[in-house]
C-alpha positions as CSV (number, residue, x, y, z in Angstrom):
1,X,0.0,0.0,0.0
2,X,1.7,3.7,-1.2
3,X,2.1,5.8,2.1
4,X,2.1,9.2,2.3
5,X,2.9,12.1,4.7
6,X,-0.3,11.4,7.3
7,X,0.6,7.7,7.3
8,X,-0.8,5.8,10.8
9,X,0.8,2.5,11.3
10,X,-1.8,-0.5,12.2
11,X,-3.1,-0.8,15.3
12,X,-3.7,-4.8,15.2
13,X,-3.0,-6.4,18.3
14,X,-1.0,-8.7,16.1
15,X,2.1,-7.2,14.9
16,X,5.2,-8.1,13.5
17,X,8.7,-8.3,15.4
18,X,9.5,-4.0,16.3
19,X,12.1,-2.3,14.5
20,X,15.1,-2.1,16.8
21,X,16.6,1.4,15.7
22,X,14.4,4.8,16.4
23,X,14.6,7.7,13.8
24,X,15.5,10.8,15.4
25,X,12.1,13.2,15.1
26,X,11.2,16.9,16.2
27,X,8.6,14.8,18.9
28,X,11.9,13.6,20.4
29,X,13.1,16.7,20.8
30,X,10.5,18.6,22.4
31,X,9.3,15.3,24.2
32,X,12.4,15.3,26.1
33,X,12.4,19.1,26.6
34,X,8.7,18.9,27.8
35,X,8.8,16.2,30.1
36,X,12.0,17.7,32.0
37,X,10.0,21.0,32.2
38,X,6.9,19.0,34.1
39,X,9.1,17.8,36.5
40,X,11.2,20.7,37.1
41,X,8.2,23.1,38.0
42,X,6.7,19.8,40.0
43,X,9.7,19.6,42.0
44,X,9.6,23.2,42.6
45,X,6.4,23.1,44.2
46,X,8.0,21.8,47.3
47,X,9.3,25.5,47.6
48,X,6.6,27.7,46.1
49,X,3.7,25.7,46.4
50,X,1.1,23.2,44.7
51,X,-0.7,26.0,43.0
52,X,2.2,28.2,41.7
53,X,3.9,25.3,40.1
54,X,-0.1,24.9,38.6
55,X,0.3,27.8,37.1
56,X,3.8,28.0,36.0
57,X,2.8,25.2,34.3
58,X,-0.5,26.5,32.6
59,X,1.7,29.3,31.2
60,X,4.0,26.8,29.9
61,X,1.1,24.8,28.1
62,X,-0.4,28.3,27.3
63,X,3.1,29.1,25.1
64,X,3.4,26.0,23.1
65,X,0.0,26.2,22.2
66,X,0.5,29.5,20.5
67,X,3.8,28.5,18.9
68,X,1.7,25.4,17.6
69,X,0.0,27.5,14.9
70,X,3.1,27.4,13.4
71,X,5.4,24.2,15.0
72,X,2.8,21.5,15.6
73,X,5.0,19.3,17.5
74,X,5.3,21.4,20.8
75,X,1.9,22.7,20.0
76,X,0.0,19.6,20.6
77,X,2.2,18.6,23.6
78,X,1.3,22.4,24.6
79,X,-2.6,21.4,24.4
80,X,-2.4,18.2,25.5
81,X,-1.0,19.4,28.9
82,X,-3.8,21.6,28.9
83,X,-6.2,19.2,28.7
84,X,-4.6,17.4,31.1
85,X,-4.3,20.3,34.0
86,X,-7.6,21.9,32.9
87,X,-9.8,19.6,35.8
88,X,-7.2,21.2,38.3
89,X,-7.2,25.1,36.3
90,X,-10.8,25.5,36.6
91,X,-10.8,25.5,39.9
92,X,-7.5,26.7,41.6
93,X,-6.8,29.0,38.9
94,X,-9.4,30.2,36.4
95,X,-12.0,30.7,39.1
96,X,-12.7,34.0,38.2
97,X,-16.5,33.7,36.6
98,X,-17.3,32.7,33.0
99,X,-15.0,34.9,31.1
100,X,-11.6,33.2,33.1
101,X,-13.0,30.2,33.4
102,X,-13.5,29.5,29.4
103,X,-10.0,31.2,28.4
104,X,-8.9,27.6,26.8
105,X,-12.2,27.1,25.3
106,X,-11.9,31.2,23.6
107,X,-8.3,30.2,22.5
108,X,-9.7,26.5,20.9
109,X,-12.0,29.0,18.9
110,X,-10.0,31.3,17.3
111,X,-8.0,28.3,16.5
112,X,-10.5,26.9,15.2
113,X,-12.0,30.1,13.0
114,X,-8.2,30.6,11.6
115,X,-8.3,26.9,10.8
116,X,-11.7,26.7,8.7
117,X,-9.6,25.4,5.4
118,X,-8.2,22.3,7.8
119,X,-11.5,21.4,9.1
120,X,-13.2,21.6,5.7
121,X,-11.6,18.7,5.3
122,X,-12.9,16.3,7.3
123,X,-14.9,13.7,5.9
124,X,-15.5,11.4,8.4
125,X,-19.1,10.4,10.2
126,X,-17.9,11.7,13.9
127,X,-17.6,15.9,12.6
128,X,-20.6,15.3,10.4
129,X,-21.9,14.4,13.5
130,X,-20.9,16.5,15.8
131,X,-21.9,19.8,13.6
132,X,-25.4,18.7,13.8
133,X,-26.1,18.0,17.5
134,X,-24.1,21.5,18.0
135,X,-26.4,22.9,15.1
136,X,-29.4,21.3,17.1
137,X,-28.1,22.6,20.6
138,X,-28.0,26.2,18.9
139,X,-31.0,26.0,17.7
140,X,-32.8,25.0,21.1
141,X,-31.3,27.9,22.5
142,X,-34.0,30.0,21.2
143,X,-36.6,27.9,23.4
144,X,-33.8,28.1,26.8
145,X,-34.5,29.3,30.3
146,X,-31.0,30.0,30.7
147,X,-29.2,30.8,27.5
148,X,-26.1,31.7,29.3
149,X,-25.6,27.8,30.3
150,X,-26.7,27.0,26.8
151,X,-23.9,28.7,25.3
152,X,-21.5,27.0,27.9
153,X,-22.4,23.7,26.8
154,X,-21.8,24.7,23.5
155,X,-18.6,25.7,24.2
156,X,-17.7,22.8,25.7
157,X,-18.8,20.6,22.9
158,X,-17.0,22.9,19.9
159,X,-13.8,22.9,21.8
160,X,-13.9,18.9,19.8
161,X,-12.7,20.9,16.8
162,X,-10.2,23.0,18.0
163,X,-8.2,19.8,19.2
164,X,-8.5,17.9,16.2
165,X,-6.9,21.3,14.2
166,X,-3.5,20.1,16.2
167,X,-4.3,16.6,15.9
168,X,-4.2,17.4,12.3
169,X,-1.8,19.3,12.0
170,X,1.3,17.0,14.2
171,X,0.3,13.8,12.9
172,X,3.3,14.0,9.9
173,X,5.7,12.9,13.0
174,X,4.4,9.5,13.6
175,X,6.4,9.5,17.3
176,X,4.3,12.4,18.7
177,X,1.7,10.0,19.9
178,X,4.3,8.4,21.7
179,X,5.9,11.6,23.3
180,X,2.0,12.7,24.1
181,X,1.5,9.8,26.3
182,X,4.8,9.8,27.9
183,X,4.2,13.9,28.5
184,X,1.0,13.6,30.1
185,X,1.3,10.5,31.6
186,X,4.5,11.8,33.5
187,X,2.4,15.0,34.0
188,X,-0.4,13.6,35.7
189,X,1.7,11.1,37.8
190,X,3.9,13.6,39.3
191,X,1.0,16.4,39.6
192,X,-1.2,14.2,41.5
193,X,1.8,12.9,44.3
194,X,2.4,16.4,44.9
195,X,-1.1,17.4,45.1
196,X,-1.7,14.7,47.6
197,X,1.3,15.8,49.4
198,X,0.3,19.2,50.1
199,X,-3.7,18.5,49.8
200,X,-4.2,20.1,53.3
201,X,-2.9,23.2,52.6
202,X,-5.1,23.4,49.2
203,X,-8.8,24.7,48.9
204,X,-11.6,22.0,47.8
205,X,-12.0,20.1,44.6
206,X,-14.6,18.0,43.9
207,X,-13.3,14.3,43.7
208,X,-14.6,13.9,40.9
209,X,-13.1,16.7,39.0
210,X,-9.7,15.9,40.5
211,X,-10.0,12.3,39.2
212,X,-10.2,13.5,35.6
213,X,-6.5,15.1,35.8
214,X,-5.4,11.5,36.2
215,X,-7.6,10.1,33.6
216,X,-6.9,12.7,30.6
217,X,-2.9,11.7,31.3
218,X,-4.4,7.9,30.9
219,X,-6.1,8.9,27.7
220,X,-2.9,10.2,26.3
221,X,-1.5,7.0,27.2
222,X,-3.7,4.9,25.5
223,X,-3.2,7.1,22.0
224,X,0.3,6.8,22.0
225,X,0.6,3.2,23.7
226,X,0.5,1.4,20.2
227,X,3.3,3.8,18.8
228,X,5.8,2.7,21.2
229,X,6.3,-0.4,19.9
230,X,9.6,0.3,18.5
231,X,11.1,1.3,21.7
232,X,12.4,-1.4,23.8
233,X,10.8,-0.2,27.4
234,X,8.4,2.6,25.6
235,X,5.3,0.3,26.4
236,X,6.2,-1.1,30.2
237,X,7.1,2.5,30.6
238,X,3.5,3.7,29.4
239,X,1.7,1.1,31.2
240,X,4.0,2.2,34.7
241,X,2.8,5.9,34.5
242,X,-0.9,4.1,33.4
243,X,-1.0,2.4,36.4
244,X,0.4,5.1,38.7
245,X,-2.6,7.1,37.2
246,X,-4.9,4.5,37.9
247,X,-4.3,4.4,41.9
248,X,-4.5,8.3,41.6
249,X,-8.3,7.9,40.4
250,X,-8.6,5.2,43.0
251,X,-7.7,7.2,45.5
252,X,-10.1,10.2,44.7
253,X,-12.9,8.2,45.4
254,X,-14.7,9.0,42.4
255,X,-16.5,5.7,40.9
256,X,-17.4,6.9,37.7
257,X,-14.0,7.8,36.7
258,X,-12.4,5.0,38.2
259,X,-14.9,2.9,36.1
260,X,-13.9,4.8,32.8
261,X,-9.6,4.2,34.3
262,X,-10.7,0.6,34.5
263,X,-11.8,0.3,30.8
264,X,-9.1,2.5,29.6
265,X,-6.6,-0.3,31.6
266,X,-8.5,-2.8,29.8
267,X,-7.5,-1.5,26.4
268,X,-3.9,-1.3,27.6
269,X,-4.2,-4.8,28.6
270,X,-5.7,-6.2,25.0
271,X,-3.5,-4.2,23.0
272,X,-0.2,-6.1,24.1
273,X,1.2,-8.1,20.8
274,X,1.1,-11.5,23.3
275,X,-0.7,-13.3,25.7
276,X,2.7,-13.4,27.8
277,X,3.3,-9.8,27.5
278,X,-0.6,-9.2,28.0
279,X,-0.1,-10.9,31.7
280,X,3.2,-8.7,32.4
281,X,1.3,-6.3,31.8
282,X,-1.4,-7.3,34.2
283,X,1.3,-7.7,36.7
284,X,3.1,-5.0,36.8
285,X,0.2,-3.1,37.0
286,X,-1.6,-4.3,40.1
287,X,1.6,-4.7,42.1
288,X,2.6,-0.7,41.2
289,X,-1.3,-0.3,42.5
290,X,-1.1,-2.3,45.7
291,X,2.4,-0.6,46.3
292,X,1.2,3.0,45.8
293,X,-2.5,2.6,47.3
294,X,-1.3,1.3,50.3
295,X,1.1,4.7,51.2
296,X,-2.5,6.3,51.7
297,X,-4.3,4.2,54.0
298,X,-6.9,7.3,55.0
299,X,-7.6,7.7,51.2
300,X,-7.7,4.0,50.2
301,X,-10.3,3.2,52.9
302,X,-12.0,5.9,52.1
303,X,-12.3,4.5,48.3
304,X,-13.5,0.8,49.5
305,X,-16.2,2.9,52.0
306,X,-18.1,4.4,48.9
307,X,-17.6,1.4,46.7
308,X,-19.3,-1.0,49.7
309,X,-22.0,1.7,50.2
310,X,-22.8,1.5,46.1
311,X,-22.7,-2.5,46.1
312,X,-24.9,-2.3,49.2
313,X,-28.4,-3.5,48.5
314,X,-29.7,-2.1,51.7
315,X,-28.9,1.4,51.2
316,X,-31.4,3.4,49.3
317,X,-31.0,4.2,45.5
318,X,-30.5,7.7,46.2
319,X,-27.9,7.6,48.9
320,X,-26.0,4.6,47.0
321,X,-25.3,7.1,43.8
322,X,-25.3,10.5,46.2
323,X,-28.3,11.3,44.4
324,X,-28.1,10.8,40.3
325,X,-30.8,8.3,40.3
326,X,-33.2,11.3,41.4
327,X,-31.5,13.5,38.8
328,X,-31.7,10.4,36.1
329,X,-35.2,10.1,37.2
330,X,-35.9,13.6,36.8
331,X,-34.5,14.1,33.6
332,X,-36.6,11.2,32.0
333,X,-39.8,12.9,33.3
334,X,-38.9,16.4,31.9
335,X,-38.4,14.3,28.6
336,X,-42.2,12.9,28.7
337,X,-43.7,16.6,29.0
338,X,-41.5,17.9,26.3
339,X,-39.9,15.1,23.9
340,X,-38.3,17.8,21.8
341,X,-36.5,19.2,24.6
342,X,-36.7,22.1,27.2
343,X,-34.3,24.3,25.5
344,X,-30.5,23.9,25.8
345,X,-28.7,24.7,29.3
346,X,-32.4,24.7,30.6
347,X,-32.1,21.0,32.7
348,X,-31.5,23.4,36.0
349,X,-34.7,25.3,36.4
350,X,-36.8,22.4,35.0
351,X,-35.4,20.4,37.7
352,X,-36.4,23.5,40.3
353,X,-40.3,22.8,39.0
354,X,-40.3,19.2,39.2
355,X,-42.7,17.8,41.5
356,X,-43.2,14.4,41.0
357,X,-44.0,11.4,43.7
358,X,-41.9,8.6,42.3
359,X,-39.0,11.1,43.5
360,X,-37.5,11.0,46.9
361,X,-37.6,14.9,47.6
362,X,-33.5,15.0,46.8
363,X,-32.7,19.0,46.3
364,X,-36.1,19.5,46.0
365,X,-37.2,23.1,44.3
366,X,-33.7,23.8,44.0
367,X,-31.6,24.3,40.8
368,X,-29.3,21.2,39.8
369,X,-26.9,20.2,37.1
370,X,-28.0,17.2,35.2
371,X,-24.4,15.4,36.5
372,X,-25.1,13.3,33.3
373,X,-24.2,14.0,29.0
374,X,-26.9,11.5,28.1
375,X,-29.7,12.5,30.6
376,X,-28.8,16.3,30.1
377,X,-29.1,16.2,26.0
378,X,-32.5,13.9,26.8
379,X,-34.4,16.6,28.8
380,X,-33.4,19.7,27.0
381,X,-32.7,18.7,23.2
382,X,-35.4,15.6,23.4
383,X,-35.5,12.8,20.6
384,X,-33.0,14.5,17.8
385,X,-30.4,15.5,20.9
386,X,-30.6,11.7,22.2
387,X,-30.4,10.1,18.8
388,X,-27.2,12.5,17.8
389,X,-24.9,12.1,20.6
390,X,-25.7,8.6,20.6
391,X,-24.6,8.3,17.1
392,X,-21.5,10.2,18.0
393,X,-20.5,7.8,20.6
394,X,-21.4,5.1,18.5
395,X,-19.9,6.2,15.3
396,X,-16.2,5.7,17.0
397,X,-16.6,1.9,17.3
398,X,-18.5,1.6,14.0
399,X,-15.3,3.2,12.1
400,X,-13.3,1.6,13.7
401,X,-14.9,-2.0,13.0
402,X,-15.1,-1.1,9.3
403,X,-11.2,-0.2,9.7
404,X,-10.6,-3.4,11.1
405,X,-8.0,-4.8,8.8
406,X,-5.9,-1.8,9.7
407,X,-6.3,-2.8,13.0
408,X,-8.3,0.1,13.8
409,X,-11.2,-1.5,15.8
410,X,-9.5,-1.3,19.9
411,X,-9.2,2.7,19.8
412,X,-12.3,3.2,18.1
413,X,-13.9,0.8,20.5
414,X,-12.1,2.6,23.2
415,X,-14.1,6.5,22.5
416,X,-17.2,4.6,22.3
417,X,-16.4,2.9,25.8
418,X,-14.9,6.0,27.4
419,X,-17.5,8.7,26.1
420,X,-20.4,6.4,26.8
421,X,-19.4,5.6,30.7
422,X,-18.3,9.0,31.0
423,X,-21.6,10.3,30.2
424,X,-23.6,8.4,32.5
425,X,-21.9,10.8,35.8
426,X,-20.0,13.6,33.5
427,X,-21.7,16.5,31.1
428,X,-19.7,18.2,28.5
429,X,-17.4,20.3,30.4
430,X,-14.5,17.5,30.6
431,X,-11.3,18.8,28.0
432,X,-10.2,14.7,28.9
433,X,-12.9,13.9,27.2
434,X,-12.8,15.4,24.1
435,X,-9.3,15.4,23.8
436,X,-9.5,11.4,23.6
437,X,-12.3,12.0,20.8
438,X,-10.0,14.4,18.9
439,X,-6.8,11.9,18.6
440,X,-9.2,9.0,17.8
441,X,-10.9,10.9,15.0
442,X,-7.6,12.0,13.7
443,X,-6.5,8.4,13.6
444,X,-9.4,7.0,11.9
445,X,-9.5,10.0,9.0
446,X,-5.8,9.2,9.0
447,X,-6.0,5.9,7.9
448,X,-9.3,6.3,5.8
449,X,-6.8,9.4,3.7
450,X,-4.4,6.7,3.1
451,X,-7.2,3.8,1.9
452,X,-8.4,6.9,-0.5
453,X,-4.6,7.8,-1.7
454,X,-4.2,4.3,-2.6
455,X,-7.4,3.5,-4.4
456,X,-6.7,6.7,-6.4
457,X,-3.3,5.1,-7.3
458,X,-4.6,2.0,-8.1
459,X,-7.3,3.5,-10.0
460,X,-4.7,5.5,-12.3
461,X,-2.8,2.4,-12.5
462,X,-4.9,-0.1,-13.8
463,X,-6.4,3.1,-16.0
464,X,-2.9,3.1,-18.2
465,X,-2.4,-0.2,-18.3
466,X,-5.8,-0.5,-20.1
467,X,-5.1,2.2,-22.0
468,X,-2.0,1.1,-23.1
469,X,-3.5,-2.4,-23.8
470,X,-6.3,-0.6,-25.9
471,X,-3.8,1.4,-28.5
472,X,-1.4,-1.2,-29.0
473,X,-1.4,-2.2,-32.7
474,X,-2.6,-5.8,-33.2
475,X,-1.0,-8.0,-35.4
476,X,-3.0,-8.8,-38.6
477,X,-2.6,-12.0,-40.4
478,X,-1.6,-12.5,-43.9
479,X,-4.3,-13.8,-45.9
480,X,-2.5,-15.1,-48.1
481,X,-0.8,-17.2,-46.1
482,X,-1.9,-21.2,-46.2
């Protein structure tokens, strides 16, 4: 098969023997430089503090994103370390209200309205996709009670196509998928021992926002996990900083997440090249977990305390998921008095109004978030809302399937799993999230560029050869001949 410039390597779980010598890249370089700079400023926050190196860091991030509309390389590391920190930003650092609080979703569009040509395109199902349940979403704003939230959540969802611009745009250096996992792996590693460290002397943040700093540096993993097969220790490395990750979400308590780590582990697991190398795997990762988990007794009993209270059958639906059943509950009756939809952002004061006796009284008359992609999309953007973003989560695994020859199936399988757990206890506001979406899209349009480059090829190939075939003089016979 002819390979060009935006050529992705399979992704089968069978592959042949890795190539023992490493080209020299531009990801290398700025790999290298990036990950000594993350543990630098870490390090540093045993003198100035958890939330100084935070930001020292964000700046960093901030800087490589803006040289990325001209060097991709360091500009996807750039973003991807923002989508890695941003669970931790939005609350110690971009605080301020809506305006400080969205200053990575404003940069992601004006990166995204100076990249119209690049995003033009895209062919594949998941933009087409996309544009229409943000076309819907907009459209339902019209009908919202709160238009301001509206326009949140369609920030949220746009900043898909941002990410994909640098996706796009870094993909000629085949080793950057490596260098994004070992970046953010190493990132959210590091970050979290030193936020537990010094959690006492640090404000509040919601478990399960804190959990997603760990599982964005697992997402990066998994993207680049495949691409370090031609590194002798790239993968045990990965799967290391993985599982180090993994106790990190364990530790925060928060199930959902620690659901999505666990499938996201899972991948990891399958995508080894054997069954021996599979159970290595395995190994090393449970005994880094056991090893790690047990330096934080507090926070590891903690962790089994709300797992036994969600297994436990005598607890009440309510207090066993700290009140989403209520909300889920809620939502699905908002969707039977209006099956178009309330109106986007408008799940909040429709859930004030509710009164309704299959409900246990939970926040009763008072404003609530959804806590929940699927059930938030079902109340306020009814039937059309349910059916798109269900068809963007499903559209991952689909590709991928159709791709499978390329070996394509396990990471498009993977965005379906991740996006469609995640949206059972997450909304939209997650960068992890959608930075996973991005690469995987990337990949899959990668691979479907080169399938089109090559039937072009072959096309004009077999095109001469019959046209060459058609004015070649034939050979007449003489008649006279006996």
């Amino acid at each position: 098969m002819p390979v060009n410039a935006y050529s992705i390597p399979s992704y089968s779980v069978y592959h042949p023997a890795p190539v023992k010598t490493v080209v020299r890249s531009s990801a290398e370089f700025w790999g290298r430089l990036f990950i000594a700079v993350v543990i630098g400023i870490w390090a540093l926050a045993f003198i100035i503090g958890f939330q100084a190196s935070l930001a020292l860091l964000t700046l960093a991030a901030f800087g490589a994103a803006i040289i990325g509309l001209r060097h991709p390389i360091p500009g996807l590391l750039g973003v991807g370390m923002l989508c890695t920190l941003d669970a931790l930003t939005r609350v110690f650092l971009l605080s301020g209200g809506l305006w400080r609080w969205n200053t990575f979703n404003y940069w992601l569009l004006f990166v995204i309205v100076t990249s119209l040509a690049d995003l033009a395109k895209l062919k594949d199902t998941q933009t087409r996709v996309a544009k229409l349940l943000l076309l819907l979403l907009g459209i339902e704003l019209v009908i919202s009670q709160q238009w301001v939230n509206g326009i949140q959540h369609l920030l949220n969802i746009t900043a898909l196509f941002g990410l994909i611009v640098y996706f796009m745009r870094a993909r000629q250096d085949k080793q950057i998928w490596f260098w994004l996992g070992l970046v953010n792996g190493t990132l959210g590693a590091v970050g979290s021992l030193v936020f537990y460290l010094q959690k006492d002397k640090l404000q509040y943040i919601n478990p399960n926002a804190l959990a997603f700093f760990s599982a964005t540096a697992i997402f990066a993993i998994c993207l680049g996990f495949h691409f370090a097969e031609n590194r002798r220790i790239g993968q045990p490395v990965l799967l290391i900083l993985a599982a180090v990750n993994y106790v990190w979400i364990f530790l925060s308590a928060s199930r959902g997440d620690l659901l999505i780590g666990t499938f996201c582990m899972l991948f990891l697991t399958l995508s080894g090249r054997s069954l021996l190398k599979r159970s290595a795997y395995v190994v090393i990762a449970v005994l880094m977990g056991i090893a790690l988990s047990n330096q934080f007794g507090n926070l590891q009993a903690n962790t089994l305390r709300r797992i036994d209270k969600l297994l436990d059958k005598q607890e009440s639906a309510v207090s066993r998921t700290s009140g989403r059943s209520d909300l889920a509950l809620g939502g699905w009756y908002i969707f039977l008095e209006h099956p178009l939809g309330v109106g986007t952002g408008s799940f909040a004061p429709e859930w004030a109004r509710l009164n309704n006796a299959s409900l246990s009284g939970y926040k009763q008359g008072t404003e609530m978030a959804a806590h929940s992609g699927w059930i938030k999309i079902l109340a306020e953007n009814g039937v059309p809302g349910i059916l798109l973003l269900a068809g963007f989560v499903l559209s991952f695994s689909v590709s991928g399937w159709r791709q499978r020859s390329q070996g394509l199936f396990l990471p498009g399988l993977l965005a379906t799993g991740v996006l469609g757990v995640a949206f059972l206890s997450t909304e939209f506001q997650a960068k992890g999230l959608w930075f996973l979406a991005a690469g995987v899209i990337v990949l899959l349009a990668s691979r479907d560029s080169v399938q089109r480059l090559s039937m072009l090829i072959l096309q004009i190939i077999v095109a001469k050869r019959l046209r060459a075939r058609t004015n070649r003089p034939r050979l007449i016979p003489n008649a006279n001949r006996v």
